[in-house]
C-alpha positions in Angstrom: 0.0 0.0 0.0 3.0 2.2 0.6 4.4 1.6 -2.8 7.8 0.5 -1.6 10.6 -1.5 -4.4 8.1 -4.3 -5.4 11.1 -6.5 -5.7 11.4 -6.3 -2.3 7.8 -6.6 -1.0 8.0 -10.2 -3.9 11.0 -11.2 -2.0 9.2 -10.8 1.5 6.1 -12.9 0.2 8.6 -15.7 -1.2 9.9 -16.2 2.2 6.6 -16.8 4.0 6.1 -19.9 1.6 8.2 -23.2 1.4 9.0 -23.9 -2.3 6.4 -22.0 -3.3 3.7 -23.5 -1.7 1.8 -22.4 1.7 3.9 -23.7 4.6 2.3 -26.5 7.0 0.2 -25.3 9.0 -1.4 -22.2 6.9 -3.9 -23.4 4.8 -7.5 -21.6 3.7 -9.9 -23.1 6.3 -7.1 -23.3 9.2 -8.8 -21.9 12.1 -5.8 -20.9 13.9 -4.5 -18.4 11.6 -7.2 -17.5 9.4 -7.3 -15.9 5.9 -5.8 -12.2 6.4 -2.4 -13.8 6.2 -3.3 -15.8 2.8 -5.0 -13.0 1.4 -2.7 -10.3 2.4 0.4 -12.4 0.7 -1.7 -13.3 -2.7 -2.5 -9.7 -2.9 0.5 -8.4 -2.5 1.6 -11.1 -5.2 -1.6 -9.9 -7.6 0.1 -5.9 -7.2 3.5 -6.6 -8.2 2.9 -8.1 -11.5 3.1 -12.1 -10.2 -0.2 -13.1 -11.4 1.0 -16.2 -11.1 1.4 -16.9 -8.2 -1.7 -15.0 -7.0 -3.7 -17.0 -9.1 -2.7 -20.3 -7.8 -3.2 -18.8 -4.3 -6.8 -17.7 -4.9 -8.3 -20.8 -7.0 -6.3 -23.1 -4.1 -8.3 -21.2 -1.5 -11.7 -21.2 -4.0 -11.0 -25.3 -4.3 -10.6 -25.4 -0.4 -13.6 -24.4 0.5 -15.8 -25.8 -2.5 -14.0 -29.5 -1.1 -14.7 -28.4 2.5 -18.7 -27.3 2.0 -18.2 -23.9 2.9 -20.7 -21.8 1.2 -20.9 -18.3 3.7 -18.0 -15.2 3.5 -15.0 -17.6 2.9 -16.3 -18.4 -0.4 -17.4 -15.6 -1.6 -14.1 -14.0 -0.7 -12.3 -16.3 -2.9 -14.8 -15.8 -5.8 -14.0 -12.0 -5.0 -10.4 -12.4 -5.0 -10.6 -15.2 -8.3 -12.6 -12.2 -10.3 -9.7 -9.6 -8.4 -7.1 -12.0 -10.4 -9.0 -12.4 -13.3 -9.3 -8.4 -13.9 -5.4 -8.0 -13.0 -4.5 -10.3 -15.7 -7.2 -8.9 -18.4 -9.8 -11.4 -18.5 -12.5 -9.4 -17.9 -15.3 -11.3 -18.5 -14.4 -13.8 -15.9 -13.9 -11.5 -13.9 -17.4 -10.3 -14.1 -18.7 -13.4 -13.8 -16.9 -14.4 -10.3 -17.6 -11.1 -8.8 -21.2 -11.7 -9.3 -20.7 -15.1 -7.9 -19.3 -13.4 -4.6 -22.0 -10.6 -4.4 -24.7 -13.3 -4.9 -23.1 -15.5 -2.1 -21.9 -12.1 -0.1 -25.9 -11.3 0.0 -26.6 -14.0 2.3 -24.0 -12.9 4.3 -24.5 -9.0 4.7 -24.0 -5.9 2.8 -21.7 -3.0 4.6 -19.2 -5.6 5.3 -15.4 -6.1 4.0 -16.0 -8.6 2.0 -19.2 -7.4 0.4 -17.1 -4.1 -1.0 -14.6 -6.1 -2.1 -17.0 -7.9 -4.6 -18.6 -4.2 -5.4 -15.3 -2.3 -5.9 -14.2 -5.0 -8.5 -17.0 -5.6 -10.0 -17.4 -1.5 -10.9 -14.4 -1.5 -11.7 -14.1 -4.5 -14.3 -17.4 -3.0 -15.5 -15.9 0.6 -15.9 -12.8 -1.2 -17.8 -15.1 -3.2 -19.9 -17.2 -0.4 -21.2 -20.4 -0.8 -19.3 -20.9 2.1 -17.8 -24.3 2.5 -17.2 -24.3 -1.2 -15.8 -21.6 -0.2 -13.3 -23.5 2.5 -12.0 -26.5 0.2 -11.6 -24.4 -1.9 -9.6 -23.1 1.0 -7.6 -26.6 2.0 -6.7 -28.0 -1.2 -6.2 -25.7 -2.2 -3.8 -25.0 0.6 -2.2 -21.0 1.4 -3.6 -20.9 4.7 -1.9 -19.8 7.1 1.3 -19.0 6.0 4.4 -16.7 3.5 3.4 -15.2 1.0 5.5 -11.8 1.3 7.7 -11.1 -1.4 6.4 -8.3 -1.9 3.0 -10.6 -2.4 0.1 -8.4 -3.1 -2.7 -7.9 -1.4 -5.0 -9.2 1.5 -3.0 -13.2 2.1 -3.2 -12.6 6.2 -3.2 -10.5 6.5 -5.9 -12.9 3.5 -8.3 -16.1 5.6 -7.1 -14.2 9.0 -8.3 -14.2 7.2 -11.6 -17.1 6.0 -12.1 -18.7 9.3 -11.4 -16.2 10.9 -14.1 -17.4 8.1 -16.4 -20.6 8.9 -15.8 -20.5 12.3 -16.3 -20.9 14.0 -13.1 -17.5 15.6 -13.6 -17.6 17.6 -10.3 -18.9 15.1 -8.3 -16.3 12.8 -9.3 -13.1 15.3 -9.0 -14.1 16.1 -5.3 -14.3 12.2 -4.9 -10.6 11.7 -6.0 -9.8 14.8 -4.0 -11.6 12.8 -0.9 -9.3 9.5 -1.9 -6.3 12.2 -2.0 -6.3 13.3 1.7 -7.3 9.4 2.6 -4.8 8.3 1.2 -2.3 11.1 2.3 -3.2 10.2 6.0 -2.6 6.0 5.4 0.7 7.0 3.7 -1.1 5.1 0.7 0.9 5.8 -2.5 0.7 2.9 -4.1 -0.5 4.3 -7.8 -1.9 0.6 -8.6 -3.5 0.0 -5.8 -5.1 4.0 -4.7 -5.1 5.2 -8.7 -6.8 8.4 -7.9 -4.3 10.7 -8.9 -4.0 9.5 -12.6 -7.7 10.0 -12.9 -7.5 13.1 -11.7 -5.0 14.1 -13.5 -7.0 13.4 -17.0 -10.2 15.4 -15.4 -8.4 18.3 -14.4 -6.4 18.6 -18.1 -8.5 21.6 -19.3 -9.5 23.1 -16.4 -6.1 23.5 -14.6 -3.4 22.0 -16.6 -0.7 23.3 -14.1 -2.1 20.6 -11.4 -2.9 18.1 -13.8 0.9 18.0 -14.9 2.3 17.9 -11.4 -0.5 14.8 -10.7 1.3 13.5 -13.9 4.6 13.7 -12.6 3.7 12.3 -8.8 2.2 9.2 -10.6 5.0 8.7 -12.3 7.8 9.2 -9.1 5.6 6.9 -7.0 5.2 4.6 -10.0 8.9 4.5 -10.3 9.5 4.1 -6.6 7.3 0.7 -6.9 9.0 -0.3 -10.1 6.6 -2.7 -11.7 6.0 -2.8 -15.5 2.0 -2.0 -15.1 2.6 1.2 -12.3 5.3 2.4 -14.8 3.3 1.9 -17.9 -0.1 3.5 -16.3 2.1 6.7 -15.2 3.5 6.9 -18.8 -0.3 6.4 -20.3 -1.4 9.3 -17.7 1.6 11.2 -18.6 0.7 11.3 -22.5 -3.1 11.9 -22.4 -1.8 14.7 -21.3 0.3 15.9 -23.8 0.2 16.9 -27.5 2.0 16.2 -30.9 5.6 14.1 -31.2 5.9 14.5 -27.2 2.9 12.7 -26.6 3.4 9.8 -29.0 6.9 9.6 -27.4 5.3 8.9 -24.3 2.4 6.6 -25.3 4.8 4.5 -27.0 7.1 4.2 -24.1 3.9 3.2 -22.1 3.5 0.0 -24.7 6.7 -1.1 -24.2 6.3 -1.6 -20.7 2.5 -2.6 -20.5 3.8 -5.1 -23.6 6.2 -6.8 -20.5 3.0 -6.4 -17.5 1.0 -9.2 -17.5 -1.8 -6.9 -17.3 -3.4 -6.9 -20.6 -6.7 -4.6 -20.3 -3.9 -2.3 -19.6 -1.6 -3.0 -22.7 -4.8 -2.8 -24.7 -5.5 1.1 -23.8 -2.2 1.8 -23.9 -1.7 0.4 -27.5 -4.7 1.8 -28.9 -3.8 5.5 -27.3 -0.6 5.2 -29.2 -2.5 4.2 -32.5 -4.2 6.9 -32.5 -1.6 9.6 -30.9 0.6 7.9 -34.3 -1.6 7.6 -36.3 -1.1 3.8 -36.9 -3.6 1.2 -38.4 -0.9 -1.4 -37.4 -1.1 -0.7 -33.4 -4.4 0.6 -33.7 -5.5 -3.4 -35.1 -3.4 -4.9 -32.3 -5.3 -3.1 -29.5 -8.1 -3.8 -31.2 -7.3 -7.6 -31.2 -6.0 -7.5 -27.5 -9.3 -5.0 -26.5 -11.5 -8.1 -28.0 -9.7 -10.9 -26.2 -10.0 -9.1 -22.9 -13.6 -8.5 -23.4 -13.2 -4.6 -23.1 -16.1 -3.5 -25.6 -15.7 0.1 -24.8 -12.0 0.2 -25.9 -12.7 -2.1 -29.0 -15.4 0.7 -29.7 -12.9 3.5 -29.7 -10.0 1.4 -31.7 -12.4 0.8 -34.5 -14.1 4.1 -34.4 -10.2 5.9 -35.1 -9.6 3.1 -37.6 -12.8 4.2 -39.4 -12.0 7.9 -39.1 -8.5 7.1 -40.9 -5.7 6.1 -39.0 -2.4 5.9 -41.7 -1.1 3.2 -42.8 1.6 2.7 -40.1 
């Protein structure tokens, strides 16, 4: 959450596991230990770009408790956290379809619980990356994805995913002072983490025309913090933020640099914007065709929209 050397906080997870596997003792339905531990290490694995070995951690703990009979919070946690893995790696419409799984099973359990905004968060967000905006807000209303939120960490963090969506939906104001909300909340934690609390880049974008000073500064924090936490999709996502805001050669400079490190992140929603913003900043049929490829394979209609609505409008040849 701090957005410390992610190499480091990889190398801290790897020790808490014996060859790469959950040490005697710490296993999903222990009653000992819990889940926080489990869920705090396949997290912090799902941040810094090891999909891998989050994933393995989330469907062992969604196989645990399927074997064991347990259908209450545990569950849908690990449907929650199988749709959180899904959406890191791009596959967004599994990811929809577990985080409906958990909110249906979350239902039984309660709403205004951690679990239950886990399920919402990530579902409205999967949502807002797939294109369905009006279906996000319907889930935001419906189940109630709004102030006070919890104390406890929601990832990624409910303020900064509400911000969007309003921006998204066109409440512009609304959403701004939302982000400026997840700013000071984040300020307080000592939350920089631009993956995880991704107001600022948001931010950033709304506040372009109206105050281009700040937004550039926002720009420039994203990237520093981004930096600091060193993964390919943090760096990538600054460089994207950093290009939307600029114009001409500058701004192609900078969405292409963003490719080439979403290209290494397995995070391939991600890769997908960023190729299709550098299409059209170039003005290239050939990257605008491979976003539209990768925008179709993650199930992001919204960005397959936009790739074919610039290839219509005359992209170049290149």
């Amino acid at each position: 959450m701090h957005g410390e050397n992610a190499e480091e906080v990889a190398e801290l997870c790897d020790r808490a596991l014996v060859n790469g596997r959950l040490a005697p003792g710490l296993g999903w339905t222990d009653t000992e230990w819990g889940i926080e531990l489990l869920l705090m290490l396949a997290n912090a694995y799902a941040f810094t770009d090891r999909l891998d070995r989050a994933e393995t951690l989330y469907n062992e703990a969604l196989r645990a408790y399927e074997t064991a009979g347990w259908s209450g919070g545990h569950l849908a946690l690990a449907h929650a956290y199988v749709g959180l893995g899904h959406r890191r790696r791009g596959r967004l419409k599994d990811a929809e379809a577990s985080l409906r799984e958990s909110l249906r099973l979350a239902e039984r359990v309660g709403r205004r619980l951690p679990l239950y905004w886990t399920a919402t968060c990530n579902l409205v967000d999967t949502l807002l990356a797939r294109g369905h905006v009006e279906e996000a807000w319907e889930v935001a209303e419906r189940y109630g994805f709004a102030p006070p939120y919890p104390s406890t960490i929601v990832l990624p963090d409910p303020r900064s995913v509400r911000g969007r969506l309003l921006l998204a939906v066109g409440r512009t104001k609304d959403g701004v002072n939302e982000l400026e909300a997840a700013e000071k909340a984040a300020a307080a934690r000592g939350h920089h983490n631009p993956v995880l609390v991704p107001w600022a880049a948001d931010l950033a974008r709304a506040l372009a025309t109206e105050d281009p000073t700040r937004a550039a500064r926002l720009a420039v924090d994203v990237r520093r913090h981004a930096e600091r936490f060193g993964t390919d999709t943090a760096i990538g996502e600054a460089l994207r933020c950093a290009a939307a805001l600029e114009t001409g050669q500058r701004a192609v400079r900078l969405a292409a640099q963003a490719v080439a490190y979403l290209e290494s992140s397995p995070c391939q929603y991600e890769h997908a914007a960023a190729r299709i913003e550098y299409g059209i900043a170039a003005r290239s049929a050939t990257d605008l065709h491979r976003g539209l490829d990768l925008a179709v394979s993650c199930g992001a209609d919204g960005l397959a929209e936009r790739a074919r609505a610039a290839l219509k409008a005359g992209a170049g040849p290149g």
